[in-house]
N, C-alpha and C positions, 0 to 999 in steps of 0.2 A: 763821220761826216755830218751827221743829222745838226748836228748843234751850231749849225753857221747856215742854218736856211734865215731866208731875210723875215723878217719878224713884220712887217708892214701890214695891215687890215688885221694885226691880232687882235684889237680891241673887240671890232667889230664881230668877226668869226665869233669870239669868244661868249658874244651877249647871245647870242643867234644859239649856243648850247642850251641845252635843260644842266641842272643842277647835277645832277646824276652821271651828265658827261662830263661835265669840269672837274666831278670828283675822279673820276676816274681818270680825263688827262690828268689830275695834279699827282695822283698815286703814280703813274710810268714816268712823271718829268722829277719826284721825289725818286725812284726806284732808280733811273735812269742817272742819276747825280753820281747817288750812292756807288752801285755797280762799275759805273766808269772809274771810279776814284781809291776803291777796296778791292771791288771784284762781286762775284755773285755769292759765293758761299760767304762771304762776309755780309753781306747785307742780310739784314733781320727782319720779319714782318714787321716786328714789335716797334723798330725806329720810322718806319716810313710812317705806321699810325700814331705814333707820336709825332711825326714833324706835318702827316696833312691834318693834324689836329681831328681825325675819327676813330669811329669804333673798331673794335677788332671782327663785330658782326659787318658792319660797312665796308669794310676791306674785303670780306669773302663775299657780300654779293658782289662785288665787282669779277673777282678772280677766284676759282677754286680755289687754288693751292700755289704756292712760290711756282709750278715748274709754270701754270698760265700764264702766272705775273710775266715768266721769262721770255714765254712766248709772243704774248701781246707786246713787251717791249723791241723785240727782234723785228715782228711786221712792220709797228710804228717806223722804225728806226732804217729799214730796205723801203717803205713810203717814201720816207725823207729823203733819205738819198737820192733814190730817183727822180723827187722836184730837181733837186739840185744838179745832180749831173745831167738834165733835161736842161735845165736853165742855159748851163754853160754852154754844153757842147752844141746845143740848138742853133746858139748865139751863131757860130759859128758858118754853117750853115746860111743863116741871116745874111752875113754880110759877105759871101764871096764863093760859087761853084768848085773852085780846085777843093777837090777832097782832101788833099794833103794840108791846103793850110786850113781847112774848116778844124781838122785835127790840133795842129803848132795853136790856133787861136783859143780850142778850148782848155788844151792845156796850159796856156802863159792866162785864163781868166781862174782857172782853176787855183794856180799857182796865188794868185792875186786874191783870189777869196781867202785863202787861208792864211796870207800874210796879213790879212787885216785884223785877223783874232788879235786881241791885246795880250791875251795870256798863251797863246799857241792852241791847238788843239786839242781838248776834251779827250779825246781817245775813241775808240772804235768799238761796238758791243760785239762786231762779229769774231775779231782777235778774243776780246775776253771770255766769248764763248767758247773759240777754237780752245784754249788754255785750260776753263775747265769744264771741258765736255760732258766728263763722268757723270755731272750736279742734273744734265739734263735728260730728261728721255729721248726714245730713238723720232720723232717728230722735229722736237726742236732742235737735232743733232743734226738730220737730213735738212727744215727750211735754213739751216745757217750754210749748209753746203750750197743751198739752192742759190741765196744772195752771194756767194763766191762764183760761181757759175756764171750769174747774170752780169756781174762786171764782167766777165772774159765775153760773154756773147753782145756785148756793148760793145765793148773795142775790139771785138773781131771783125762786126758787121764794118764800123769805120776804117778796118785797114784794108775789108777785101774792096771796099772804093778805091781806096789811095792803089794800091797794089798793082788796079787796070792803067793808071795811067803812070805810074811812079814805080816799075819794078826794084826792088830792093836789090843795092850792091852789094850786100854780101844773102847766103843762103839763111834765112829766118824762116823755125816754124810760126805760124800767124798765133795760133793759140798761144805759147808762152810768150809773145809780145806782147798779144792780150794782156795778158795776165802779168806783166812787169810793170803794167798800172798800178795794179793792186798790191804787188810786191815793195814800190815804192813810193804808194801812200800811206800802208803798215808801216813799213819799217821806218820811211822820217818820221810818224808819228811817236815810235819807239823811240827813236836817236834823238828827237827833239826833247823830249823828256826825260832820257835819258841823262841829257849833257847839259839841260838847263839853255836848249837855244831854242828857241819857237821857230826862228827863220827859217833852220832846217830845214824843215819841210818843204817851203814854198820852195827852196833851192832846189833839195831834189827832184820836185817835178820839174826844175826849169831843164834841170839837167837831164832830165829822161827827156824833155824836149829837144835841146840838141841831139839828143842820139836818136831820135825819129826825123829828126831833117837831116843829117849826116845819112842814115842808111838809105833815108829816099830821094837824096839828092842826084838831079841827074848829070851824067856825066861828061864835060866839056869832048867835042868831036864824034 
């Protein structure tokens, strides 16, 4: 998700860094490329300091070893995220009390962020993490669990609103509803890439949208 935060006052942020910090963002936004595109065990120190054009000593003052690299790009990457799905579902919020459609609304803008990508989706560091775990220590194994976690405790707080006034027609446990967020923004990311359609994606959120106003619709009489 990190790779579709709106880029506006980059300039500026950007001047307002020391030198020291822009090397180090360019090293996680090179790492970050890379990773998304091969994987992590594919990625090499050697190629990131030949593409941000430094040293091999430059590279270890920023990061011990590959597994920090891994880890400072995972924080970055649950930051982002969290503008972003703040953005949205905020919006939401913004314009209207019914907790049910503050939900329908962040999910049809969500839907709408990601259909704007030209090229579809980037892909997700925490998938590529889960894939290959083994590469990292028990730290970076646990904060990946922890950003899985945090989207379910997101849309959980948001359904047990909806839930007070919108009891669900069929029996749902809240947790894996939760979590069928996250299950089908993975996997259109996967099928999108998969089949060569970018839309995908934005589909299947609209469609897990329908099946959240379907469940909480209430019922005539």
């Amino acid at each position: 998700m990190n790779q579709i935060v709106d880029q506006s006052g980059a300039v500026s942020a950007d001047t307002a860094k020391g030198k020291g910090e822009r090397t180090r963002d360019r090293i996680l936004e090179i790492a970050e490329q890379a990773v998304l595109q091969k994987g992590f065990g594919a990625t090499s120190i050697e190629e990131i300091i030949c593409e941000a054009e430094i040293t091999k000593s430059g590279f270890f003052y920023h990061f011990r070893d590959k597994n920090e690299l891994a880890r400072a790009l995972l924080l970055r990457h649950i930051d982002q995220d969290e503008i972003i799905l703040d953005q949205v579902f905020n919006r939401g919020q913004e314009l209207t009390d019914d907790p049910l459609q503050q939900f329908l609304i962040g999910l049809k803008m969500l839907a709408e962020l990601v259909e704007d990508l030209p090229n579809g989706h980037p892909g997700c560091l925490i998938a590529v993490y889960c894939y290959q775990e083994r590469l990292f220590d028990q730290e970076v194994r646990q904060l990946n669990q922890q950003a899985v976690l945090g989207w379910r405790d997101r849309f959980r707080t948001i359904l047990d609103r909806v839930v007070v006034q919108y009891p669900p027609n069929e029996p749902v446990d809240l947790d894996e509803l939760a979590d069928m967020v996250s299950t089908v923004v993975e996997g259109g990311i996967v099928m999108s890439k998969a089949l060569g359609r970018p839309q995908m994606l934005a589909n299947q959120i609209m469609l897990l949208r329908s099946f959240v106003k379907l469940l909480f619709a209430k019922q005539a009489g």
